[in-house]
N, C-alpha and C positions, 0 to 999 in steps of 0.2 A: 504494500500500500504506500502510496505516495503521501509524503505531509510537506506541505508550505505553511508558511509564517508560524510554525512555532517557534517560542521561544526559547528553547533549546537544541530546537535541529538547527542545521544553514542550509540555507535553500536560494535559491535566485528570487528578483523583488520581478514583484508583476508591476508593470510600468508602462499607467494608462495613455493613451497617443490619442489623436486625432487628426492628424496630417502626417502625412509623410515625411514633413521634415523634422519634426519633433521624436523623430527614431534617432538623430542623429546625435541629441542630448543625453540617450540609454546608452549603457556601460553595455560590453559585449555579452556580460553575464548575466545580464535583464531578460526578463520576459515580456514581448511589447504585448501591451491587454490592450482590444478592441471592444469598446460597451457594445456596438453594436455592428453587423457586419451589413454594410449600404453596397448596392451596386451604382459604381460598375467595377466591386470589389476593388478598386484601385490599393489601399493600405495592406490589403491580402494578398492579393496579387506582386504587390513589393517585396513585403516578407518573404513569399514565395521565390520568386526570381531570383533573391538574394540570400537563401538559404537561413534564414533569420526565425527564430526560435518567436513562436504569437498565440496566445491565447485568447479567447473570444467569450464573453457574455451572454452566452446560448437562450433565446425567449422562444425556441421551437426548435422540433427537430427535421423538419427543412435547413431553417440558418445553420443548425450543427453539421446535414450533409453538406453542404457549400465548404464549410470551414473546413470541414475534411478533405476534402476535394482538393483544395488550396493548401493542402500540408499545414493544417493548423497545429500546431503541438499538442494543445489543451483547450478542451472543451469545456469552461463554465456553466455548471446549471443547478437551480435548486435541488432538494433531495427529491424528489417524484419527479421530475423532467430528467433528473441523472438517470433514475431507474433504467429509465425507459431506454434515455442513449445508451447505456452500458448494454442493455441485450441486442438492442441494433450494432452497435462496436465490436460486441464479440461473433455475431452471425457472419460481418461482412469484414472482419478483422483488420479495424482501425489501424489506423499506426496514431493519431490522436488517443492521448489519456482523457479519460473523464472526470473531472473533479468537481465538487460540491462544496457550496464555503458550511463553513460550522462557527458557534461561538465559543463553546468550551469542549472540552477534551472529553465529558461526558458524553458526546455524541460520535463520537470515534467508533467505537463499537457497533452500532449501528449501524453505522455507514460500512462500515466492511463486512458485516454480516448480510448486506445489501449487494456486495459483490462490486461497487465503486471504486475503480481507479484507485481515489486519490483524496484528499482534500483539501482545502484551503484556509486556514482561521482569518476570520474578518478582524 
């Protein structure tokens, strides 16, 4: 299981963009986060072309097949929209992780007994 932002693992920082040239201000170890993925994919599309590590704000799982599509790394979604991508993820075998943010450690267990990638702590 994957874990971001805790405070005792070290993990790369998700580091939200909105233009293209504001990638250029993230450290190479960054994760560029997209709240949302707009066509005509151009910020994905970049990532892409340039082999650049991106994670995406998943509100469907349309937008998460796109993002896939596009070499996203990391797929952001609440706990039931992750569900859901995780069993489409392992049918059509992602190379996208699926993560779900959490707020304390209490729900860790949960989420992996759910079969989730990953997590994220807000």
């Amino acid at each position: 299981m994957l874990i971001f932002g805790h405070k005792y693992i070290e993990s790369p920082k998700f580091i939200k963009i909105s233009t293209i040239e504001e990638i250029s201000k993230t450290s190479p170890k960054d994760i560029i986060l997209l709240e949302k993925l707009k066509e005509p994919f151009d910020i994905a599309k970049h990532c892409y072309e340039n082999s650049l590590a991106w994670a995406i704000n998943a509100n469907s799982i349309s937008e998460a097949i796109y993002a896939n599509s596009l070499n996203a790394s990391y797929i952001i979604a609440d706990f039931n929209l992750a569900k859901e991508l995780q069993e489409i993820a392992n049918e059509y075998l992602w190379d996208a992780k699926i993560l779900t943010p959490i707020k304390s450690e209490d729900e860790l267990v949960g989420v992996a007994k759910a079969g989730i990638d990953g997590v994220i702590f807000e």
